[in-house]
Every structure is written in structure tokens, then in C-alpha cells.
N, C-alpha and C positions, 0 to 999 in steps of 0.2 A: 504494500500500500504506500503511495506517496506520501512523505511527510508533510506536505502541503497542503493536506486533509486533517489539518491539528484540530478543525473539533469535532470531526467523525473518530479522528483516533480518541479523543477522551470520550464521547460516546459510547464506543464498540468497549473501550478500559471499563466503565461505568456498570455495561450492559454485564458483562464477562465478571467484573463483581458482584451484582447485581442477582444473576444466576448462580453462582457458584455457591454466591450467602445462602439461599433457598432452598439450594439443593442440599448444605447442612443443615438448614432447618429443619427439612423434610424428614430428615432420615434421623432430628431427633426426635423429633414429634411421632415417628413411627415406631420407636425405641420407645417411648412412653407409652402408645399406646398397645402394643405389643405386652408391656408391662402390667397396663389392668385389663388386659384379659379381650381386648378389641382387635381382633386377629384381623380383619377384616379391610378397618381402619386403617392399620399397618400398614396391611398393601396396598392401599390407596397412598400414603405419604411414600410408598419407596418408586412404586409405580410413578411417580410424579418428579422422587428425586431425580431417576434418572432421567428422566426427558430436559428437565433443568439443566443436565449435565451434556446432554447432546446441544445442548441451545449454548451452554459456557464453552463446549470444545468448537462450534461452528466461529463465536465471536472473537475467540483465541488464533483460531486459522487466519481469520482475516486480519489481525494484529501481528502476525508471524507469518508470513505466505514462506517463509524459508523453511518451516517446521513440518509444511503441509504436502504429502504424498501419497500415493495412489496405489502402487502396487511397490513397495523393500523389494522386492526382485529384481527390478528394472533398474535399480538404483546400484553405482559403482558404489567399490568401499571407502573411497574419499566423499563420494556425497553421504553416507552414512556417517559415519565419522566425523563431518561437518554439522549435519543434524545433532548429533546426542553431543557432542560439544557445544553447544547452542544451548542445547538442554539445561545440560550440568551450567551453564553459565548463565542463564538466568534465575537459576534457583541457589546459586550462591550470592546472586544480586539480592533476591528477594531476603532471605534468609541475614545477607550480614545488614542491610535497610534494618530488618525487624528488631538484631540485637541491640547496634550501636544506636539507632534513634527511634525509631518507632514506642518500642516497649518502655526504654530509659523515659522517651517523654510521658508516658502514660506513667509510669511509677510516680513521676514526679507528680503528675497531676491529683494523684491518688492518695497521694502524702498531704497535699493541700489539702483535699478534703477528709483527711484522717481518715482515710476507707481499709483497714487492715487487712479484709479480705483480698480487694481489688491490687494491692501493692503484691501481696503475697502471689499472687496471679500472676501480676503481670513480671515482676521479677523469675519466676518459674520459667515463665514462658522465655524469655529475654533469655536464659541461659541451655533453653532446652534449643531456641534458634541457631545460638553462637555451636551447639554441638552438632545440631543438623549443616551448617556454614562449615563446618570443618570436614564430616564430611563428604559432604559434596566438593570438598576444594581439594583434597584428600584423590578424589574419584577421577576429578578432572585434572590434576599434576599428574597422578601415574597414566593414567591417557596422554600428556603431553610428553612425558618424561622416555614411555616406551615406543611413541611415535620418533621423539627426537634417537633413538637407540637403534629404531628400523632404518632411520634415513641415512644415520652415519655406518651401521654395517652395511646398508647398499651402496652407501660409495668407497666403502673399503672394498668390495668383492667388483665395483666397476674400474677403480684405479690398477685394481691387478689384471682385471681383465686387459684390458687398455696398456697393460706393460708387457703382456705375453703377445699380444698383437703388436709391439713394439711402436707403440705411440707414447707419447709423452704422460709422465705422471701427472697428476691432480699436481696445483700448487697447494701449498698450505698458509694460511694465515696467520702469523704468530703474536698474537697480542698482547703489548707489556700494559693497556692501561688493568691494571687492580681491580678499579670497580667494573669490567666488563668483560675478566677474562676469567673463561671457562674451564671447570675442570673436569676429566672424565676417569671413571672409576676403572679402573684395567683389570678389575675382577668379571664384572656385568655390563661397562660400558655407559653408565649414568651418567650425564653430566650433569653439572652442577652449574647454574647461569646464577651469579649473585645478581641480577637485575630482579629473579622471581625468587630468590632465598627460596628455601625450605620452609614454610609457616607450620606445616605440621612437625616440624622437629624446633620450633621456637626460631629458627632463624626467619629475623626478615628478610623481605625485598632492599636489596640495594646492599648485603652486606658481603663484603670482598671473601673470599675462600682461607686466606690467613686467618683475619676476624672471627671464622668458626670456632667453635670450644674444639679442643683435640679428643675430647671423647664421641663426636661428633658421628655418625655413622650412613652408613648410607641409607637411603631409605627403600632401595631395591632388592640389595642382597646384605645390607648389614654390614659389609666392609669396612674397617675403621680406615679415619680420613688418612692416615698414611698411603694408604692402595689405591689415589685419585694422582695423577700429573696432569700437567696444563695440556688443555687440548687445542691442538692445532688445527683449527676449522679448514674442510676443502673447501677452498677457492672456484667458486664452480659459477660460473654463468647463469 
């Protein structure tokens, strides 16, 4: 969808909340009624949540047409891969929104009005998000980490190729800046890009490979940071 469509897109946002609220409603309201003995009723609230939910995935599509496909068969493994990367990357958007400001602001609001219940809630929630944020971030590093692993054993087995056919090696790129120079584990082959740090081993974004604690490990195969040297990216076109 064109961005240029900014208040059909908060529209379709609106609608797509809008259903998706309904369709928890439904299906607590169905939960209840299930509960005093209205079997019937039940099925009527679940029967309804889902159509809610067909109605929040149709408004979703058109919010995302990158997400939306027809037959996974037809679909190369880079357009797959592109899609559930998508995925993982909007639900860590969601999810870190929810812990760092979302929930923080409703606790605070909640404190204002001395609501003990509602703070206890919302703080819950706020730490149960930050877990679900990790991992999903967790999900999508080792999706980035073993793609970047695929690409550089493919051009380790094309530069050999390419020297037994006696053409010229790959050049390689030797990088002294600190903060942008990558290391690779010669156990597994990880690299380690201090530009995205390790958040699930506590290191941040941005912090150089020296900088790591020495008990530091790998997060692939567990290799202490000893068993990484600097990697010399191919120079490739």
C-alpha cells in the first residue's frame, strides 16, 4: 500500500485493532459462558471470534502486502526467509514498544491513581513483553547469524572453486576500524558484527570485540572468545 494513503493506513491500523480487541472479547465471553453451563452461547462467541479474526488477518494483508501469499510452494527460499524475517521483526517492534513505553507509561498512570491492582498488571505484563522481545530477537539473530554463516561458507567453496579453475582469488577486506571489525569463530564460523553486539549475551550494539568480557562465549556453538580471529570479509561485487 502507498504511504500516501496515511489515513486509510491508520484506518485499516484502527480496523485491525479494532477486530482483533473483539475477537479476545469473544472468546472471553465464550470462556464464561462455557463456564455457567451455556454451551451453546459459547459457540456462538467462538463462532464469531473467528470471523473477527478472518476480518483482523484480511486488514493486516493490506497493511503488509509483503506478508501476503498465495501458495509457500511457488515461493523461492529467499522470499521465505524475507517473509518470516518480517515477521520476527515486527513482533520485536511490537513487543520492545510494549516494555520500554507502553506498559512503563500505564504503570505510571496507575500509580497516580493509586490503582494497586492495575500497576501490578501492568508491570507483569511490561516484563512478561521484555521476555517475549528477547525472544523473538533471540529467533531472529540466529536466523541472521546462520544466514551470514551460509553466505560466507558459499564463498569459501566459490573462491576454491574459482582457484582450481585457475582464476583469481576473492580479494579480502581487512578492517582495522575496532568499532566495525568483525570476528569469526573458527570453531562454527559465527561472526560476531559489534555494530548488532550480542543483546542476548548482555553485549550491546556498537560494542568492539576487545570490549567483550573474556568469559564471553559464543552463542552458536559455545566457543570461548579465544577461538574467534578477525574476519576478512570477500571483497565481492
Amino acid at each position: 500500500m502507498s504511504q500516501n494513503n496515511s489515513n486509510t493506513i491508520k484506518n485499516l491500523e484502527a480496523a485491525f485493532g479494532g477486530e482483533s480487541m473483539a475477537n479476545r472479547k469473544y472468546l472471553f465471553f465464550a470462556d464464561i459462558a462455557r463456564k455457567l453451563g451455556f454451551a451453546e452461547v459459547s459457540k456462538l462467541f467462538r463462532e464469531t471470534a473467528n470471523q473477527e479474526t478472518e476480518h483482523a488477518f484480511a486488514h493486516f494483508r493490506l497493511l503488509h502486502p509483503e506478508l501476503a501469499f498465495d501458495d509457500a510452494e511457488k515461493l523461492s527460499e529467499g522470499q521465505k526467509k524475507a517473509i518470516i524475517s518480517k515477521c520476527l521483526e515486527l513482533a520485536i517492534e511490537g513487543e520492545t514498544y510494549e516494555y520500554l513505553t507502553m506498559y512503563p507509561q500505564f504503570a505510571e498512570q496507575a500509580r497516580l491513581d493509586r490503582d494497586n491492582k492495575a500497576i501490578a498488571e501492568f508491570e507483569e505484563q511490561k516484563a512478561e513483553s521484555r521476555e517475549h522481545a528477547a525472544i523473538f530477537r533471540k529467533a531472529a539473530q540466529n536466523f541472521g547469524l546462520l544466514t551470514s554463516i551460509e553466505n560466507h561458507h558459499a564463498n569459501q567453496y566459490t573462491d576454491a572453486l574459482n582457484t582450481l579453475d585457475g582464476k583469481d582469488p576473492f580479494d579480502r577486506k581487512d578492517n582495522q576500524d575496532l568499532k566495525t571489525q568483525k570476528w569469526i569463530c573458527r570453531q562454527c564460523s559465527m561472526i560476531y558484527d559489534p555494530v548488532l553486539g550480542d543483546i542476548d549475551s548482555g553485549i550491546q550494539p556498537g560494542t568492539a570485540f576487545e570490549d567483550i568480557p573474556d568469559d564471553w562465549q559464543c552463542p552458536i556453538c559455545g566457543a570461548v572468545k579465544k577461538a574467534f580471529v578477525p574476519y576478512l570479509e570477500f571483497a565481492i561485487a
